[in-house]
ChimeraX commands (.cxc) that place a marker at each C-alpha (Angstrom):
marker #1 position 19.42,229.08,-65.14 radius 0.5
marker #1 position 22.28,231.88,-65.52 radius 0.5
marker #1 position 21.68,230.97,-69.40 radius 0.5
marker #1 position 17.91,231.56,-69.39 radius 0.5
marker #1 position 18.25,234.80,-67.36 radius 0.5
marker #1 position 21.37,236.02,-69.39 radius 0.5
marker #1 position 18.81,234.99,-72.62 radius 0.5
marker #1 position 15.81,236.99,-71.06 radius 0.5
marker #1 position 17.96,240.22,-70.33 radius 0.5
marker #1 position 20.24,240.56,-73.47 radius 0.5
marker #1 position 19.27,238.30,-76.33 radius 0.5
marker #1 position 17.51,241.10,-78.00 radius 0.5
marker #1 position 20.85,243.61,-77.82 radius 0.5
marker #1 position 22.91,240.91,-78.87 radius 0.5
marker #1 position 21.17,240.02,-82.18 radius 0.5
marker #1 position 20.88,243.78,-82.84 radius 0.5
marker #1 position 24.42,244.26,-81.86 radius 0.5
marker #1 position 25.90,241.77,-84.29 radius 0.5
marker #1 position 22.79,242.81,-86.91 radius 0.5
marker #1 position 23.91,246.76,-86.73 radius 0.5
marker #1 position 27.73,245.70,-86.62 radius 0.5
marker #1 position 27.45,243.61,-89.80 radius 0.5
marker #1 position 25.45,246.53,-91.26 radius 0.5
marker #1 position 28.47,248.75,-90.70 radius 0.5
marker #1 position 31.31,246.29,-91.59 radius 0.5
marker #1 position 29.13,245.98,-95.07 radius 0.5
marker #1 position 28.33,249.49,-95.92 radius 0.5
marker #1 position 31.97,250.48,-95.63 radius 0.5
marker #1 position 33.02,247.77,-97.59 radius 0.5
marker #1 position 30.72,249.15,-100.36 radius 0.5
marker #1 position 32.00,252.87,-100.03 radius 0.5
marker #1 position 35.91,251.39,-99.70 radius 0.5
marker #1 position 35.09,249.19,-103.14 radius 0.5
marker #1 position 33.07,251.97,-104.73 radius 0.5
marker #1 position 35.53,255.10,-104.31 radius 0.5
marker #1 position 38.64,253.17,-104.21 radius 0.5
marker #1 position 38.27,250.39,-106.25 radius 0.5
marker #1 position 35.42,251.56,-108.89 radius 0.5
marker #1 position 33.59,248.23,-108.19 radius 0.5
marker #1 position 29.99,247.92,-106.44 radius 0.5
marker #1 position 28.36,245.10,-104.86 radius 0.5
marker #1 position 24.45,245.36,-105.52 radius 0.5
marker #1 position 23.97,242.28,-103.01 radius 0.5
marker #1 position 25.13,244.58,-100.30 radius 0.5
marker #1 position 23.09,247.27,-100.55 radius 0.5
marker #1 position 19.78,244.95,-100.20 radius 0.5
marker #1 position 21.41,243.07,-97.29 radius 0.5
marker #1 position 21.81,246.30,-95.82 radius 0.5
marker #1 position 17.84,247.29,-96.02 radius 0.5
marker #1 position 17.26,243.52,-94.78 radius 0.5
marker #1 position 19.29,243.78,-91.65 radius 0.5
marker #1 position 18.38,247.64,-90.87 radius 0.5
marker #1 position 14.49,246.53,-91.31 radius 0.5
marker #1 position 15.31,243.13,-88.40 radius 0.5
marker #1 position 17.55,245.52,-86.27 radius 0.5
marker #1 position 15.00,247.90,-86.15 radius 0.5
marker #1 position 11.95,245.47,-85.61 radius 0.5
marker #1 position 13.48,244.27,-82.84 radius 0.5
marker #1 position 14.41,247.25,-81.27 radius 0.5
marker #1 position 10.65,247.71,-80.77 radius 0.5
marker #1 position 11.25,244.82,-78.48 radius 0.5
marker #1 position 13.68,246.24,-76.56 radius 0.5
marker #1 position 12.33,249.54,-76.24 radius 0.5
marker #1 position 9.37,248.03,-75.20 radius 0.5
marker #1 position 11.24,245.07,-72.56 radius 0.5
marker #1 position 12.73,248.59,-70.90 radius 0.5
marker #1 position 9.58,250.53,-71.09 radius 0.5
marker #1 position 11.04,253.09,-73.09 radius 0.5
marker #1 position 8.63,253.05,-76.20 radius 0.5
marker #1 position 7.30,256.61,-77.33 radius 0.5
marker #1 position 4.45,257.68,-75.29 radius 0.5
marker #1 position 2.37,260.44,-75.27 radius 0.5
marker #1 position 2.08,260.97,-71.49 radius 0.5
marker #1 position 0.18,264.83,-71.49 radius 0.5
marker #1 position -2.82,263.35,-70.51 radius 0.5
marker #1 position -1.85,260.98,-67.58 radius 0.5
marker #1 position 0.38,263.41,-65.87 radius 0.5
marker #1 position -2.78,265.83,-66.12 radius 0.5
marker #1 position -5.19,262.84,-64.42 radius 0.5
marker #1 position -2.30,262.10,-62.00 radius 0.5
marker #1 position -2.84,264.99,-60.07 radius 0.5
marker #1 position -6.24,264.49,-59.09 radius 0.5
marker #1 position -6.88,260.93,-59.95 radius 0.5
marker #1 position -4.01,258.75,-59.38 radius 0.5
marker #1 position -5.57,255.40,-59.15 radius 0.5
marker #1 position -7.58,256.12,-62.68 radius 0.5
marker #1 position -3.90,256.79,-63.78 radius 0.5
marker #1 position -2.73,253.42,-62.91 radius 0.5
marker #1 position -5.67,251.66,-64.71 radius 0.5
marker #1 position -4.87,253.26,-67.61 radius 0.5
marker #1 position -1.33,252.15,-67.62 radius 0.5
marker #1 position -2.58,248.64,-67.25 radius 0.5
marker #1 position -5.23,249.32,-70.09 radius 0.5
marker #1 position -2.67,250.50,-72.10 radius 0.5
marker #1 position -0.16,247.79,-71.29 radius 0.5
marker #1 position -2.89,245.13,-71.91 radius 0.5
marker #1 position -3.84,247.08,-75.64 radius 0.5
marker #1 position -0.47,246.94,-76.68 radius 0.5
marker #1 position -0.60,243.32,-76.26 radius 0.5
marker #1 position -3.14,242.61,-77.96 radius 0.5
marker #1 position -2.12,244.76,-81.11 radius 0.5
marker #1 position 0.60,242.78,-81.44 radius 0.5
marker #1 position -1.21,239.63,-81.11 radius 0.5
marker #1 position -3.22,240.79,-83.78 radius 0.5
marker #1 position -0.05,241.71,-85.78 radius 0.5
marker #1 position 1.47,238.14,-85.51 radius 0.5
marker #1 position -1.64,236.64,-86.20 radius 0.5
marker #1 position -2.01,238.55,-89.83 radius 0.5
marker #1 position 1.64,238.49,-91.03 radius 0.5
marker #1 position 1.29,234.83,-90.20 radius 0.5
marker #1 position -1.23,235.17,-93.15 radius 0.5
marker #1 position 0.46,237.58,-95.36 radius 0.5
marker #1 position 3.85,234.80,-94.77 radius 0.5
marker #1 position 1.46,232.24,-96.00 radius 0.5
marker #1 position 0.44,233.61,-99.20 radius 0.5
marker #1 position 4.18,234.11,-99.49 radius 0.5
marker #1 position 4.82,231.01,-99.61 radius 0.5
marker #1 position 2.64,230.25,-102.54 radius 0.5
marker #1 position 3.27,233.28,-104.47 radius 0.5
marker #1 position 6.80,232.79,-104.34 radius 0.5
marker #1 position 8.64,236.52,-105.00 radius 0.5
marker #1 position 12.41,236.56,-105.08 radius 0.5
marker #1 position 14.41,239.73,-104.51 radius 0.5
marker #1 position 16.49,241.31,-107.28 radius 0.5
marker #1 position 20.03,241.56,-106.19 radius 0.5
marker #1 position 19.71,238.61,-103.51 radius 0.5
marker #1 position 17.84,236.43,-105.62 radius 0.5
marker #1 position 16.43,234.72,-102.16 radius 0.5
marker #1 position 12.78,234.43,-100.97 radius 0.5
marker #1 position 11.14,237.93,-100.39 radius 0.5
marker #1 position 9.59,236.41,-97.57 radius 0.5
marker #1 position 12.87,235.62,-95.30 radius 0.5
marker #1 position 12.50,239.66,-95.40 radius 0.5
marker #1 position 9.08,239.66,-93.98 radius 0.5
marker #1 position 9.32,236.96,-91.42 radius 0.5
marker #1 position 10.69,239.77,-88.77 radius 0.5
marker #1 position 7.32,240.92,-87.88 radius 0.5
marker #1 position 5.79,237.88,-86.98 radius 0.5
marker #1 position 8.96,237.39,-85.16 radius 0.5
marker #1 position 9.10,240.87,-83.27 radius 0.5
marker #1 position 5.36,241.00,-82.73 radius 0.5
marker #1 position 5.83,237.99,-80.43 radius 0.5
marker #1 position 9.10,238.59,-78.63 radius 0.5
marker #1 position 6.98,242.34,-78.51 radius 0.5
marker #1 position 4.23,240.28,-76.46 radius 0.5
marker #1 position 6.50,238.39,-74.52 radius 0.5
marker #1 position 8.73,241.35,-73.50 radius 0.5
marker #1 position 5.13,242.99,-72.49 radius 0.5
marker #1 position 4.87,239.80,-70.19 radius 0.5
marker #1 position 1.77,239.33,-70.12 radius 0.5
marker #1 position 0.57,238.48,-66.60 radius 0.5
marker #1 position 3.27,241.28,-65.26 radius 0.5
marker #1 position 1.59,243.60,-68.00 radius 0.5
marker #1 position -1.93,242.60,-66.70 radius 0.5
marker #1 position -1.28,242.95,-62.98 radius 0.5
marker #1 position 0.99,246.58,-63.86 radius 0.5
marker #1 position 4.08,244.78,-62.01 radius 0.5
marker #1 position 6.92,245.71,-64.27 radius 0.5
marker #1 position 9.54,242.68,-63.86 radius 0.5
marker #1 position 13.42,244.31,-62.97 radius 0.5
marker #1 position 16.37,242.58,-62.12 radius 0.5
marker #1 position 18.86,244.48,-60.13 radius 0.5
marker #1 position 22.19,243.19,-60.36 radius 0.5
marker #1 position 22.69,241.41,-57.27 radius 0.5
marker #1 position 20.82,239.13,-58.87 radius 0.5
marker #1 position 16.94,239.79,-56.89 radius 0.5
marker #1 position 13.96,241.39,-57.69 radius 0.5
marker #1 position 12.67,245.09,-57.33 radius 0.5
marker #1 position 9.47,246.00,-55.75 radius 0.5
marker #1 position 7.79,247.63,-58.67 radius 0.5
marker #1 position 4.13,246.79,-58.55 radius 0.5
marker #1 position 2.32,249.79,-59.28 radius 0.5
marker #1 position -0.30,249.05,-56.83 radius 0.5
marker #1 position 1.19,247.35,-53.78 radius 0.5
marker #1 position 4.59,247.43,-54.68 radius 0.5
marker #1 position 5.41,243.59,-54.35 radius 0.5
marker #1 position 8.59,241.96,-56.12 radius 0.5
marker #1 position 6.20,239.30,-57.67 radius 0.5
marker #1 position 6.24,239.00,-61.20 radius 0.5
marker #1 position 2.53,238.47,-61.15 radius 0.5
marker #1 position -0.17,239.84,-59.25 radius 0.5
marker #1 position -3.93,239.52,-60.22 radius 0.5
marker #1 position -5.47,240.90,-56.92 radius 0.5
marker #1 position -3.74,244.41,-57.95 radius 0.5
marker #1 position -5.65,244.31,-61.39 radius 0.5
marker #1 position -8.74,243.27,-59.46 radius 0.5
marker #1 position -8.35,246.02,-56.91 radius 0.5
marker #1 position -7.29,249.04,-59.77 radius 0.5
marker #1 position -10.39,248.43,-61.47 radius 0.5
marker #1 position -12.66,248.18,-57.99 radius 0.5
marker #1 position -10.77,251.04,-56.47 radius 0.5
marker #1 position -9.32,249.47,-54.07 radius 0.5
marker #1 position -6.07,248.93,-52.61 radius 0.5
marker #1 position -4.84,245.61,-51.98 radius 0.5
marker #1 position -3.37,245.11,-48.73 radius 0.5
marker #1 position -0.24,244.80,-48.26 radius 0.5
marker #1 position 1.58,241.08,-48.12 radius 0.5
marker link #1:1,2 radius 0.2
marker link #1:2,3 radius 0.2
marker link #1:3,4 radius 0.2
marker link #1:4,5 radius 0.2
marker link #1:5,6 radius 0.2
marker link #1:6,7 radius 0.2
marker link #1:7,8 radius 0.2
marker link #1:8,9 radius 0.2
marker link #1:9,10 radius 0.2
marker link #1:10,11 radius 0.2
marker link #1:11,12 radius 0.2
marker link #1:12,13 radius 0.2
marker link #1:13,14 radius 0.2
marker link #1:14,15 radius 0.2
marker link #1:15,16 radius 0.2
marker link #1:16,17 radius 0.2
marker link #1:17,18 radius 0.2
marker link #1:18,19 radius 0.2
marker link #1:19,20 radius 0.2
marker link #1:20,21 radius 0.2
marker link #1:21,22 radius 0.2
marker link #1:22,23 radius 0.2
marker link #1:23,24 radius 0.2
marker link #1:24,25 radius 0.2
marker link #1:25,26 radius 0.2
marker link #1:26,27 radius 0.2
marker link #1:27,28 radius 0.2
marker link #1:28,29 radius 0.2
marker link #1:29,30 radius 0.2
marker link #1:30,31 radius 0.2
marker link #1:31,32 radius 0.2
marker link #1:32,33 radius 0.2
marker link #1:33,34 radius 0.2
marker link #1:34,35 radius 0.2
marker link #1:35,36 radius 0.2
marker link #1:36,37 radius 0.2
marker link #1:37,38 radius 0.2
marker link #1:38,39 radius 0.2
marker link #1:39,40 radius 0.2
marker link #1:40,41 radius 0.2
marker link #1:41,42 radius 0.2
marker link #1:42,43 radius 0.2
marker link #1:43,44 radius 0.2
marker link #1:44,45 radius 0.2
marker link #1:45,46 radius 0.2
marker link #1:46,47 radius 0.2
marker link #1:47,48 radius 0.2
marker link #1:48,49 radius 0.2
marker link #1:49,50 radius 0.2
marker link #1:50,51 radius 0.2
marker link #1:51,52 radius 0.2
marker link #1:52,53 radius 0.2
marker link #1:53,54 radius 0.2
marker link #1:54,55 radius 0.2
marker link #1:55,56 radius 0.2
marker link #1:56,57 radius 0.2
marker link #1:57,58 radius 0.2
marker link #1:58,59 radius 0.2
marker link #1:59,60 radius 0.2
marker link #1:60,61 radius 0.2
marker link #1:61,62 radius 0.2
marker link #1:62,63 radius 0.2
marker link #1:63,64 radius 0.2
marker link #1:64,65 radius 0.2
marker link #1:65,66 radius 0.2
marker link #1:66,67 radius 0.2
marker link #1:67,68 radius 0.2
marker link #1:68,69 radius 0.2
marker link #1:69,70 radius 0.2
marker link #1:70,71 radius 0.2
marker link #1:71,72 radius 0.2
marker link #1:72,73 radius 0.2
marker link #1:73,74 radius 0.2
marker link #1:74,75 radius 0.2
marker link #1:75,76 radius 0.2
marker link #1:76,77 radius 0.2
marker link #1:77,78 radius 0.2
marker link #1:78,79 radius 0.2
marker link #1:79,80 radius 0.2
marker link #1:80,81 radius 0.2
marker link #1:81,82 radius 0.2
marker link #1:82,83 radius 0.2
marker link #1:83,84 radius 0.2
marker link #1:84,85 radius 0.2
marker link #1:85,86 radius 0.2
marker link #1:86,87 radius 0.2
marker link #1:87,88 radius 0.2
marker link #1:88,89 radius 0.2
marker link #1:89,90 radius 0.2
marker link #1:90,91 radius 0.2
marker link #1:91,92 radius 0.2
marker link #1:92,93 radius 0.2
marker link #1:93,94 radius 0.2
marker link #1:94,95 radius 0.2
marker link #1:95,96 radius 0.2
marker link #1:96,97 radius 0.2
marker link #1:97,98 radius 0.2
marker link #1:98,99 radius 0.2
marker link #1:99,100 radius 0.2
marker link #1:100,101 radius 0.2
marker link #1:101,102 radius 0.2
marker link #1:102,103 radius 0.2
marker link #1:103,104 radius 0.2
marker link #1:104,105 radius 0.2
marker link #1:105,106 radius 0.2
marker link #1:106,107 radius 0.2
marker link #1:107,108 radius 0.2
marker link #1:108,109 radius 0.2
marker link #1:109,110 radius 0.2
marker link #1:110,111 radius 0.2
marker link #1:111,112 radius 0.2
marker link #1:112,113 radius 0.2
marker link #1:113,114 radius 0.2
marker link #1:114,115 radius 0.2
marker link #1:115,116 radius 0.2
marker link #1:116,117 radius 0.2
marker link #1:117,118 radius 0.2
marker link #1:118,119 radius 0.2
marker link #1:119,120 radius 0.2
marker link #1:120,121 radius 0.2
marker link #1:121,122 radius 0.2
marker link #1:122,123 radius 0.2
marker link #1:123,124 radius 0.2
marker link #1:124,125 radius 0.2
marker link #1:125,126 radius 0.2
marker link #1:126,127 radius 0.2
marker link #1:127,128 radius 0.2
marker link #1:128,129 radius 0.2
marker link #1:129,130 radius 0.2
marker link #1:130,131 radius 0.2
marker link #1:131,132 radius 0.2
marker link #1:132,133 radius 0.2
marker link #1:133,134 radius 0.2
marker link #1:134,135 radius 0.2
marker link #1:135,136 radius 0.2
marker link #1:136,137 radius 0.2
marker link #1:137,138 radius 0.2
marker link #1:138,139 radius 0.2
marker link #1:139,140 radius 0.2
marker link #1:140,141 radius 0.2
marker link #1:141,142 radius 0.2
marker link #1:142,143 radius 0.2
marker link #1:143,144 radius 0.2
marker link #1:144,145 radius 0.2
marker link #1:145,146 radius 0.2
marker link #1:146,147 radius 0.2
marker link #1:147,148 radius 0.2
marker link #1:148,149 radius 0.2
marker link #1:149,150 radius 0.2
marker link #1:150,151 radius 0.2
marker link #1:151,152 radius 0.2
marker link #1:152,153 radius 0.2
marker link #1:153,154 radius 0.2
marker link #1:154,155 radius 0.2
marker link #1:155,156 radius 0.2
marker link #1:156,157 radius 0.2
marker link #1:157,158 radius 0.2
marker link #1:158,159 radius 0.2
marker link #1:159,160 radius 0.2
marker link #1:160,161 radius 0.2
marker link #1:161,162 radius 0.2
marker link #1:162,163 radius 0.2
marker link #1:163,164 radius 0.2
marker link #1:164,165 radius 0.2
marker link #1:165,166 radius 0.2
marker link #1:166,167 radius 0.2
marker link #1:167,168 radius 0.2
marker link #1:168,169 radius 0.2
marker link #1:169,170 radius 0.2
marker link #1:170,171 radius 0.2
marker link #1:171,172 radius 0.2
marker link #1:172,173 radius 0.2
marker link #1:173,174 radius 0.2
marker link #1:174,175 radius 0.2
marker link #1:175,176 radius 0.2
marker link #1:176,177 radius 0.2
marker link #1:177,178 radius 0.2
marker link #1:178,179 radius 0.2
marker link #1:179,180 radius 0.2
marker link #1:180,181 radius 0.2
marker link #1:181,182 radius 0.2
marker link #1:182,183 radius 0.2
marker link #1:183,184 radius 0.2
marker link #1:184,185 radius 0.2
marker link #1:185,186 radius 0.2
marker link #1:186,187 radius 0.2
marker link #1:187,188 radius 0.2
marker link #1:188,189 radius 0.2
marker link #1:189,190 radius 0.2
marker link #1:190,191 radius 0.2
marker link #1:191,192 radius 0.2
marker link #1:192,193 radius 0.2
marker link #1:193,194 radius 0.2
marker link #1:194,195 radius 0.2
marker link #1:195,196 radius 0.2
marker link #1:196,197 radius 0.2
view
C-alpha cells in the first residue's frame, strides 16, 4: 500500500528527475568532448531532444496532479465576487474539459502511433524507430487524465495527502475528505448546497 501511495505521489518527479539528470550528465559530456577533446557525439544531441520532449510531457502531468497548470483566472476572480457558486461550476466545467481534451489527445496519437508503425521512419543519428519519440503523448495524455482523477475532477474534490498520512477536506462544495462526491456536482449545477455529512 506504502508502494502504491509512494507511486501515486512521486512517480512522475522521479522519471523526470532521472530524465532531466541524464539530460545534464549527457550535454556536458558533449561540451567536455567537444572543447576539450575536439570529438562530438551526434547520438547525444538527439537523445537530448528525446528526453527534454518526455521530461517535459510529463511535467504537464505534474503540473496538472498539483493544480499548478497555467490558467487564465481574470475572469473567475471577477464572477467570484458576486457569483461564487457559478465560480465553482466553472472550475468543475473546466476540470471536466480538460479531461476530455486529453482523452481526445490519447485517442488520436494512438492513431498517428499506428500509422507509425507501418510507415516505419528511423531517426538520423539514433537510427531507432521515430515513433519510440512519439509514444510520450499517448503516454502523458493518460497519466494527464488520471492525475485529473476523474471522479475527484467531476465532483471538484481535489484529492491531498498531508503527511501524517490522512486526507484534507478540500471539496469545493461541502468540504468533505472524500475523494469522490457526486451529490456536490449535482448540487453546483442545481444551486444548491449539499448538506453537510
Amino acid at each position: 500500500m506504502k508502494v502504491l501511495r509512494w507511486l501515486d505521489e512521486w512517480a512522475e518527479e522521479f522519471c523526470v528527475s532521472i530524465m532531466l539528470s541524464l539530460l545534464i550528465l549527457l550535454l556536458g559530456t558533449e561540451v567536455f568532448s567537444r572543447f576539450l577533446l575536439s570529438k562530438s557525439f551526434s547520438w547525444i544531441e538527439e537523445l537530448c531532444r528525446y528526453l527534454f520532449v518526455w521530461a517535459s510531457y510529463l511535467g504537464v502531468a505534474i503540473a496538472v496532479k498539483r493544480k499548478e497548470q497555467l490558467r487564465v483566472l481574470m475572469l473567475m476572480d471577477t464572477l467570484e465576487k458576486h457569483f461564487p457558486r457559478l465560480v465553482k461550476v466553472c472550475y468543475v466545467v473546466s476540470e471536466l474539459s480538460f479531461a476530455v481534451f486529453c482523452v481526445l489527445v490519447f485517442y488520436y496519437s494512438i492513431n498517428m502511433l499506428e500509422n507509425m508503425t507501418r510507415f516505419k521512419q528511423v531517426s538520423a543519428s539514433l537510427e531507432i524507430n521515430v515513433m519510440y519519440a512519439y509514444l510520450i503523448i499517448p503516454i502523458s495524455m493518460a497519466v494527464t487524465t488520471a492525475c485529473c482523477r476523474a471522479c475527484t475532477a467531476i465532483s471538484g474534490t481535489i484529492r491531498s495527502t498531508s503527511r501524517a498520512g490522512g486526507t484534507k477536506p478540500c471539496c469545493l462544495f461541502c468540504h468533505s475528505s472524500s475523494s469522490c462526491c457526486l451529490a456536490c456536482l449535482c448540487s453546483a449545477l442545481s444551486g444548491l448546497r449539499p448538506s453537510s455529512r
